[in-house]
N, CA and C atoms as a LAMMPS dump frame, in Angstrom:
ITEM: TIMESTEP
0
ITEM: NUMBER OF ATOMS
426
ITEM: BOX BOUNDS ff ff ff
-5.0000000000000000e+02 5.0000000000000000e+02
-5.0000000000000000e+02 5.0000000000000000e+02
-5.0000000000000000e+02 5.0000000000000000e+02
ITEM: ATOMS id mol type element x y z
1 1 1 N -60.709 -173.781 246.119
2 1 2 C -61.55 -174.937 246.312
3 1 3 C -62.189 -174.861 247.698
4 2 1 N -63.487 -175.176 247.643
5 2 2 C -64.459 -174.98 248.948
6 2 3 C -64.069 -175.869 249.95
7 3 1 N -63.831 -176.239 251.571
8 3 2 C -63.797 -177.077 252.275
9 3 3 C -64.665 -178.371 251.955
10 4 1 N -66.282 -178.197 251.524
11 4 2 C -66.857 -179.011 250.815
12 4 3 C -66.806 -179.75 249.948
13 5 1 N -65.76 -179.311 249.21
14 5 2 C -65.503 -180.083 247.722
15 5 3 C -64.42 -181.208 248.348
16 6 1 N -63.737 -181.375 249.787
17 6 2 C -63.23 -182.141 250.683
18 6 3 C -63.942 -183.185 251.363
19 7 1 N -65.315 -183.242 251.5
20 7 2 C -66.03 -183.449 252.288
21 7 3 C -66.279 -185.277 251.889
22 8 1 N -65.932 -185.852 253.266
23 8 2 C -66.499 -187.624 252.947
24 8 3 C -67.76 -187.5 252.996
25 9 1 N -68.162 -188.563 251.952
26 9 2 C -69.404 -189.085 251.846
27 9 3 C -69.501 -190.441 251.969
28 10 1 N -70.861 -190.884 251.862
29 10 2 C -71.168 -192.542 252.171
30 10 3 C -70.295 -193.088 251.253
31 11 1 N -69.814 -192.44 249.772
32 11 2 C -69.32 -192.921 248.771
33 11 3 C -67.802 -192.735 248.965
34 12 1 N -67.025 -191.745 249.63
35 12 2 C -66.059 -192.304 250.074
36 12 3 C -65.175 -193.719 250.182
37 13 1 N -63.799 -194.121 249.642
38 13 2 C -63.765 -195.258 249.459
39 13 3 C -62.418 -195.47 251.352
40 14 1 N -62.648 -196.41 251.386
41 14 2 C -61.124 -196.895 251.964
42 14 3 C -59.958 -196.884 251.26
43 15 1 N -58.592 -196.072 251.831
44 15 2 C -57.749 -195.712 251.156
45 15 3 C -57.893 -194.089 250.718
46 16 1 N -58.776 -193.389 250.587
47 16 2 C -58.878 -191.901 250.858
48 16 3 C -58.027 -191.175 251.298
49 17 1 N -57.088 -190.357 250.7
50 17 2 C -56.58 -189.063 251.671
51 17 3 C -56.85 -187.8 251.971
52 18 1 N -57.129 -187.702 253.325
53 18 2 C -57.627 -186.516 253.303
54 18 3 C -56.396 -185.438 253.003
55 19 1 N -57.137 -184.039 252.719
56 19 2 C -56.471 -182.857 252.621
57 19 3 C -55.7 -182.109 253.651
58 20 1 N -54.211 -182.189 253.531
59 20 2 C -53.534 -181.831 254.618
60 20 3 C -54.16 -180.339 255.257
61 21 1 N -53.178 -180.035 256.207
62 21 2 C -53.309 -178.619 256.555
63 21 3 C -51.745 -178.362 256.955
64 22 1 N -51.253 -177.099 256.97
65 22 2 C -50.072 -176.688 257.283
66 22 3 C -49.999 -175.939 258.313
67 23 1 N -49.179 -175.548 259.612
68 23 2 C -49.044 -174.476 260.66
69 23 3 C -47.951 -174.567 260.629
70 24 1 N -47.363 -172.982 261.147
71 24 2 C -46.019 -172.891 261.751
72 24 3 C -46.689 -172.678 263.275
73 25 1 N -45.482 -173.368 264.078
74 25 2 C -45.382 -173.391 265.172
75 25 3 C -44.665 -172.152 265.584
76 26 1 N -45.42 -171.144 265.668
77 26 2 C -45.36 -170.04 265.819
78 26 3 C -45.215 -170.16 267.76
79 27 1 N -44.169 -168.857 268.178
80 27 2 C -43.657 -169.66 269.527
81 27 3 C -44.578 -168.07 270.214
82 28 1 N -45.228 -166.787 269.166
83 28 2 C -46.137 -166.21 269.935
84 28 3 C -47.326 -166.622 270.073
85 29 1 N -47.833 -167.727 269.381
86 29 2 C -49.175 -168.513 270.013
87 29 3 C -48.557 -169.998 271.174
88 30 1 N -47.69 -170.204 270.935
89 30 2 C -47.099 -171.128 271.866
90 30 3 C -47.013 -170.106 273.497
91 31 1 N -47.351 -169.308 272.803
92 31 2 C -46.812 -168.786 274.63
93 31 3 C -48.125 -168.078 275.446
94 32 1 N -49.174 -167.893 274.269
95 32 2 C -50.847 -167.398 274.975
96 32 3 C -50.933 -168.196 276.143
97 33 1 N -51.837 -167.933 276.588
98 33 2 C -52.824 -168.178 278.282
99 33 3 C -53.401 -169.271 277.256
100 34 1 N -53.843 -169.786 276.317
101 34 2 C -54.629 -170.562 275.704
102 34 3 C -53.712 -171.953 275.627
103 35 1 N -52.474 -171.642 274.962
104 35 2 C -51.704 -172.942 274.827
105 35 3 C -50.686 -173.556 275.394
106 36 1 N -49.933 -172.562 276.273
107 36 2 C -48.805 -173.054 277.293
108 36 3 C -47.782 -172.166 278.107
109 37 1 N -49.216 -170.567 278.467
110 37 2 C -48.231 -169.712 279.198
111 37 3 C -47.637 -169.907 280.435
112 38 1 N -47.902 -171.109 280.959
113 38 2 C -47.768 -172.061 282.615
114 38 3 C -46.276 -172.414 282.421
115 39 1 N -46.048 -172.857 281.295
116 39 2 C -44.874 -173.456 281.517
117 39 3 C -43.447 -172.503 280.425
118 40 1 N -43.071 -171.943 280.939
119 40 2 C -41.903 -171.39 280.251
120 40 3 C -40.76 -172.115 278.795
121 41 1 N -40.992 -173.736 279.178
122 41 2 C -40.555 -174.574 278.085
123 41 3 C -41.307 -174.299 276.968
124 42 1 N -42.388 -174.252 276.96
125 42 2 C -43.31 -173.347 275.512
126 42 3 C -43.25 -172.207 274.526
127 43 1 N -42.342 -171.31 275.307
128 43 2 C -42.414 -170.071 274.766
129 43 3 C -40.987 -169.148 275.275
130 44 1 N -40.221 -169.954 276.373
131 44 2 C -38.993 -169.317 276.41
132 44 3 C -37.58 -169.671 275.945
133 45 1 N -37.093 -169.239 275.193
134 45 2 C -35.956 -170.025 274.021
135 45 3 C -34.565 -170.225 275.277
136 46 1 N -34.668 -169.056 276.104
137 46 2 C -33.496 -169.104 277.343
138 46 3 C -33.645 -170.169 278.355
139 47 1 N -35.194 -169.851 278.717
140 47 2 C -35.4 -171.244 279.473
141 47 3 C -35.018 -173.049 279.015
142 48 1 N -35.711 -172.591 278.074
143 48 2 C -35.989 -173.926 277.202
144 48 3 C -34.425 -174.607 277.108
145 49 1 N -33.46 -174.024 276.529
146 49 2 C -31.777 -174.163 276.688
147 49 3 C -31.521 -174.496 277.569
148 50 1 N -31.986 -173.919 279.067
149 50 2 C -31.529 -173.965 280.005
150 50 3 C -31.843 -175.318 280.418
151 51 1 N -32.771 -175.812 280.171
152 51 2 C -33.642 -177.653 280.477
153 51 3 C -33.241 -178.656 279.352
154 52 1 N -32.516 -177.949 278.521
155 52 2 C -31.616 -179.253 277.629
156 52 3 C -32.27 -179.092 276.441
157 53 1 N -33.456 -178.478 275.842
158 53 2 C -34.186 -178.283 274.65
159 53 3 C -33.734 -177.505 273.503
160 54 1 N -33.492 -177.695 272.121
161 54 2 C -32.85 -176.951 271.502
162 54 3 C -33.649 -176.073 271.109
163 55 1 N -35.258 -175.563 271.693
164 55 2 C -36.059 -174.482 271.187
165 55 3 C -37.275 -174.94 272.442
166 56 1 N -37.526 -173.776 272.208
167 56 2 C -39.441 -173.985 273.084
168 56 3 C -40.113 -174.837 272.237
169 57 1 N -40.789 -175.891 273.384
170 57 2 C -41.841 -176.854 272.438
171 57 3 C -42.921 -176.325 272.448
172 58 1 N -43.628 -176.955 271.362
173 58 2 C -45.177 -176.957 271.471
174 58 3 C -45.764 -177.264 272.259
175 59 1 N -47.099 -177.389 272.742
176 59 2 C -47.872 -178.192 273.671
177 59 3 C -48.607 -179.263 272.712
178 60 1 N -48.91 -180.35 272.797
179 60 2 C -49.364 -181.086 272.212
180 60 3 C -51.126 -181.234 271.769
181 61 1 N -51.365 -179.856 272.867
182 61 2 C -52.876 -180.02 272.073
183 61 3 C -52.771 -178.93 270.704
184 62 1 N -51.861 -178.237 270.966
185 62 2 C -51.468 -177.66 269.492
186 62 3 C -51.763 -178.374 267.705
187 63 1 N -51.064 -179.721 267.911
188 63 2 C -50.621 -180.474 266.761
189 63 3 C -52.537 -181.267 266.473
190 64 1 N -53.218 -181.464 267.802
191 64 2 C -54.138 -182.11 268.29
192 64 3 C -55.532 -180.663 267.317
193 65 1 N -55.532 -180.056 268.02
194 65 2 C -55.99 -178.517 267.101
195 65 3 C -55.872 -178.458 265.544
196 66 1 N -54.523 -178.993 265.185
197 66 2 C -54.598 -179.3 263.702
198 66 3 C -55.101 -180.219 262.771
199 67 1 N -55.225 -181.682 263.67
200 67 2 C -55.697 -182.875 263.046
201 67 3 C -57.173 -182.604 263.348
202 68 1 N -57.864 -182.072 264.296
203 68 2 C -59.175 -181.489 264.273
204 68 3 C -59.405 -180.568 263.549
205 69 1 N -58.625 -179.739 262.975
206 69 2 C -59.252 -178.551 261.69
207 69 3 C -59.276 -179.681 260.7
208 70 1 N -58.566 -180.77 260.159
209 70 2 C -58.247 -180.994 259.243
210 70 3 C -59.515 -181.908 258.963
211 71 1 N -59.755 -182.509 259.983
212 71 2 C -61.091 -183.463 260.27
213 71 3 C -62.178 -182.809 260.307
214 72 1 N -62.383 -181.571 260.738
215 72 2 C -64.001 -180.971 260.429
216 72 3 C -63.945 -180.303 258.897
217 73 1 N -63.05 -180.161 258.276
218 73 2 C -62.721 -179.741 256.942
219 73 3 C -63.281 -180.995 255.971
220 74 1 N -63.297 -182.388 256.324
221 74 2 C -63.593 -183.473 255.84
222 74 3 C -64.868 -183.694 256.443
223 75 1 N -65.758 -183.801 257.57
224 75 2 C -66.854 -184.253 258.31
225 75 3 C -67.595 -183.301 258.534
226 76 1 N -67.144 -182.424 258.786
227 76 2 C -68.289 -180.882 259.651
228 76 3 C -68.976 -181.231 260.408
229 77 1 N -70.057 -181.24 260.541
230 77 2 C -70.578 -180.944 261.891
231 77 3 C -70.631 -182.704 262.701
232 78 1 N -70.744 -183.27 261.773
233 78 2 C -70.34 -184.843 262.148
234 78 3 C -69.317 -184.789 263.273
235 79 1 N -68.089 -184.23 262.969
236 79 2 C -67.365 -184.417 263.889
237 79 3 C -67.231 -183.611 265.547
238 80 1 N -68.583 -183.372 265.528
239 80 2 C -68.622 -182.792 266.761
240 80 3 C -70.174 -183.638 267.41
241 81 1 N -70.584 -184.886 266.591
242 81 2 C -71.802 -185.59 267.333
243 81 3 C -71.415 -186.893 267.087
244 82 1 N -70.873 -187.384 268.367
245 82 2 C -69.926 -188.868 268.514
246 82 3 C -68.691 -189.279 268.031
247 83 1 N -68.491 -188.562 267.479
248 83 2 C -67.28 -188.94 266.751
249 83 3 C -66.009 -189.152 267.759
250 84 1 N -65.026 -189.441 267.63
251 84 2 C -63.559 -190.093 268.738
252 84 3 C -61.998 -189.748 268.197
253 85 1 N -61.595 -189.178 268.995
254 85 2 C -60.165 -188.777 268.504
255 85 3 C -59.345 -189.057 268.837
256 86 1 N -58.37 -190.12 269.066
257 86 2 C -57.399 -190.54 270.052
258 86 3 C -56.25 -189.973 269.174
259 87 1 N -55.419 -189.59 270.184
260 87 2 C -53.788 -188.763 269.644
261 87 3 C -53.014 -189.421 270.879
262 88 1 N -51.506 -189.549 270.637
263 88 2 C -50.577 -189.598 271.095
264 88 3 C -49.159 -189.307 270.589
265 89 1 N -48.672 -188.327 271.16
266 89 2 C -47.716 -187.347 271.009
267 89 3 C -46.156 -188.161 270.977
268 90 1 N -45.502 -188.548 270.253
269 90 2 C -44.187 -189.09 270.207
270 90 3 C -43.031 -188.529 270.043
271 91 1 N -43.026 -187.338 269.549
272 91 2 C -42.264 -186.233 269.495
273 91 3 C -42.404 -184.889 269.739
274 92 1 N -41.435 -184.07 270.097
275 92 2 C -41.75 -182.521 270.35
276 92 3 C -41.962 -181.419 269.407
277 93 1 N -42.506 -180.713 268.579
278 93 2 C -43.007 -180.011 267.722
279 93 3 C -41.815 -178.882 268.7
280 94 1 N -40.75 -178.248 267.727
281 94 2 C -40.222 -177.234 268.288
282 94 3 C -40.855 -176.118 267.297
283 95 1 N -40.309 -175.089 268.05
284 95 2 C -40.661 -173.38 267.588
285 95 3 C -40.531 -173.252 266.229
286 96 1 N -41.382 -172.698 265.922
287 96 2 C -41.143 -172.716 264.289
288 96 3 C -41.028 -173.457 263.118
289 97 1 N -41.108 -175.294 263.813
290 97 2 C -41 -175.795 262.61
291 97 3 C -42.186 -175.997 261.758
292 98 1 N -42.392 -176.225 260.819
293 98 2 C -43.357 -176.14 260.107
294 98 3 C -44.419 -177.322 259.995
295 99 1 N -45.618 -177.728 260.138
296 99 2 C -46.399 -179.023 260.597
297 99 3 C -47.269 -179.032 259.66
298 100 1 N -47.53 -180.18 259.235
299 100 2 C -48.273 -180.948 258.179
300 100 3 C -49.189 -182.36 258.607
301 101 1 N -50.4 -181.662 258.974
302 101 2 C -51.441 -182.975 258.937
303 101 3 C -51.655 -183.839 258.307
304 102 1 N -51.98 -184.696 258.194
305 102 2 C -52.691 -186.307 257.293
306 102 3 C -53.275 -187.213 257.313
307 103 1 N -54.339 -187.73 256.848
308 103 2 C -54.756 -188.584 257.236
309 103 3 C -55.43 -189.594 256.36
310 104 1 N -55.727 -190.693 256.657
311 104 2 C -56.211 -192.006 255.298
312 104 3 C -57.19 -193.088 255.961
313 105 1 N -58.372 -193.09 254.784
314 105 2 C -59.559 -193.351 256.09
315 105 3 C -59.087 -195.344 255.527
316 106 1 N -58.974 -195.84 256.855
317 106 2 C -58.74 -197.04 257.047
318 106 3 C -59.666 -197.866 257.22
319 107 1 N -60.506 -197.739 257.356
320 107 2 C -62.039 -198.668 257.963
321 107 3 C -63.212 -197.744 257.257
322 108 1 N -64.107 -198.394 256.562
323 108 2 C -65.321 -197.721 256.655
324 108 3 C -66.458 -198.932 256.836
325 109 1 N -67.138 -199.151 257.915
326 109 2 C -67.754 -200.169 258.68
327 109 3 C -69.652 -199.475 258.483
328 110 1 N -70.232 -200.131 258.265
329 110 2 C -72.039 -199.741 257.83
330 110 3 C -72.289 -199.803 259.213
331 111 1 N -73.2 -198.781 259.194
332 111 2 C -73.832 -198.341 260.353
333 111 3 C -75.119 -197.664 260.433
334 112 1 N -76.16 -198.258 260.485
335 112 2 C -77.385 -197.536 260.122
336 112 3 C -77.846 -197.102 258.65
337 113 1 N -78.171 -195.786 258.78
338 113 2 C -78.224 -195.998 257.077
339 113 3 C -76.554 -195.17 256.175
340 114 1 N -75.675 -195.085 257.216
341 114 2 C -74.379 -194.989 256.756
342 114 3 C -73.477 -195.408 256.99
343 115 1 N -72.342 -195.301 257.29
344 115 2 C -71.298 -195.614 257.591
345 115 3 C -70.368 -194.946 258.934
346 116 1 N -69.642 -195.905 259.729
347 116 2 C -68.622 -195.069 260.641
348 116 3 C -67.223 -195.27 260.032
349 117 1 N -66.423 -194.175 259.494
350 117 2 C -65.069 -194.144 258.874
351 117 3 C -64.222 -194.302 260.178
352 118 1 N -63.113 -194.833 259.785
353 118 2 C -61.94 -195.023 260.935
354 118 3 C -60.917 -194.268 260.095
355 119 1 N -59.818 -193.083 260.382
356 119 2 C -59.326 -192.595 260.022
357 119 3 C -58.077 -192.486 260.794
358 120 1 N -56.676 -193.252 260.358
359 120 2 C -55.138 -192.689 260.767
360 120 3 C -55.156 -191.483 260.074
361 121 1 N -54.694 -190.619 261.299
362 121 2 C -54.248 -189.286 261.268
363 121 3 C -52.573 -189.311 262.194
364 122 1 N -52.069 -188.148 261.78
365 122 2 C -50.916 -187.897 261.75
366 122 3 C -50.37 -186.23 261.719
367 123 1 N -49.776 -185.634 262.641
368 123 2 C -48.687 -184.861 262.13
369 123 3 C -47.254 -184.562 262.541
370 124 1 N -47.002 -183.998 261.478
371 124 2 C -45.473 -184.297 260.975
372 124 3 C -44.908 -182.755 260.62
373 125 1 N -43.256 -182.891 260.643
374 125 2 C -42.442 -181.671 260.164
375 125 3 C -41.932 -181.785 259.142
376 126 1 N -41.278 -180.57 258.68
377 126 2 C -40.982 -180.754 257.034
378 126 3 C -39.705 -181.924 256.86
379 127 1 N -39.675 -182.287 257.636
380 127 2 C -38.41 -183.84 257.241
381 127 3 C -39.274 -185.094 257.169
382 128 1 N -40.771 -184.753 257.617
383 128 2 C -41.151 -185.852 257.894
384 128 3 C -41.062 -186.83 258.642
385 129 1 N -40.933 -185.942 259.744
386 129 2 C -40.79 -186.889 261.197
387 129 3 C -42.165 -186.955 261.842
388 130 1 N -42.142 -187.646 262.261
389 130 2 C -43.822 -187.745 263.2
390 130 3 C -43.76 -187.159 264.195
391 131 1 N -44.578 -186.134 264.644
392 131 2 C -44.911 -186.04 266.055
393 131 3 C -45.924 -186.732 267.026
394 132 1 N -47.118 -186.482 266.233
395 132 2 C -48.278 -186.836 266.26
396 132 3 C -49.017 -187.836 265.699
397 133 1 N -49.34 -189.014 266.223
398 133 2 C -50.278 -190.094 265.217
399 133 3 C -51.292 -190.359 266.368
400 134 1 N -52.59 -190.736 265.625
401 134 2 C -53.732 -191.372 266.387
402 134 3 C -54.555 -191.724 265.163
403 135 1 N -56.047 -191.548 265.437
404 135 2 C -57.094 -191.971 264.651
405 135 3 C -58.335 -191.406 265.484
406 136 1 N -59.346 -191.138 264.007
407 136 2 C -60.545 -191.059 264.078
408 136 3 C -61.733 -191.451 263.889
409 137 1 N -62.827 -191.839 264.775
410 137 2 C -64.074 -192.275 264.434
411 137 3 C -64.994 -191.098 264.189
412 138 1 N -65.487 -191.42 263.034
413 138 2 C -66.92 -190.667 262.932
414 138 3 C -68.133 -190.998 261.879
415 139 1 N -69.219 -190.845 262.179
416 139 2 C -70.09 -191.501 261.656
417 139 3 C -70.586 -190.513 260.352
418 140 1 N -70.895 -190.818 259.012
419 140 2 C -71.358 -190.425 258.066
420 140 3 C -72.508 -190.901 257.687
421 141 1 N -73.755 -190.058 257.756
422 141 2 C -75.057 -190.291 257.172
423 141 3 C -75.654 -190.992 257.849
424 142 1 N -75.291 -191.237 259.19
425 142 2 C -76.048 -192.127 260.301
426 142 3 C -77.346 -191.69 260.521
């Protein structure tokens, strides 16, 4: 199935879920120059023990990276002209566990000749714990 065949439209209802996405928190991208080679809690399992952690965490723009694939998978290029992403991180995404995006458009408010969707987003591990929740604005067919 095409990313498109995902895609909100004006016809979009409230109550919508979007199409998850899955990552492992893979602890050799946890440890690039890109996502958290500064800090050794990211990517060193000895260190990480050593500071009370039962694994290297993620960095939180990690989980943040996912609810944005998952959102231009639904909006495209929309979501890169005004659109708003607020995240806040409540838990630690450790090494390897496995993460699952989500999200359910909560608001869809008229705006010109379309609409701006408000979207809770979320991600989570395979127990279904939260790490990650915020929300998104973005405008459709404006």
């Amino acid at each position: 199935m095409a990313a498109s065949d995902h895609r909100v439209t004006r016809d979009t209802p409230v109550g919508y879920a979007l199409q998850p996405i899955k990552k492992k928190a893979a602890i050799q991208l946890m440890g690039s120059r890109l996502w958290g080679r500064f800090n050794p809690n990211h990517w060193d399992p000895v260190y990480a023990a050593q500071t009370g952690l039962k694994a290297p965490i993620q960095t939180g723009e990690m989980s943040s990276a996912y609810i944005a694939e998952m959102c231009v998978n639904h909006f495209g290029a929309a979501m890169f002209t005004g659109a708003r992403v607020v995240c806040k991180y409540i838990a630690s995404t450790l090494a390897n566990e496995v993460i699952t995006t989500g999200g359910v458009v909560r608001e869809k408010q008229p705006k010109g000749d379309g609409f701006r969707f408000v979207v809770d987003v979320w991600a989570e591990n395979e127990a279904g714990e939260k790490k990650t929740v915020g929300w998104v604005e973005v405008d459709v067919g404006v």
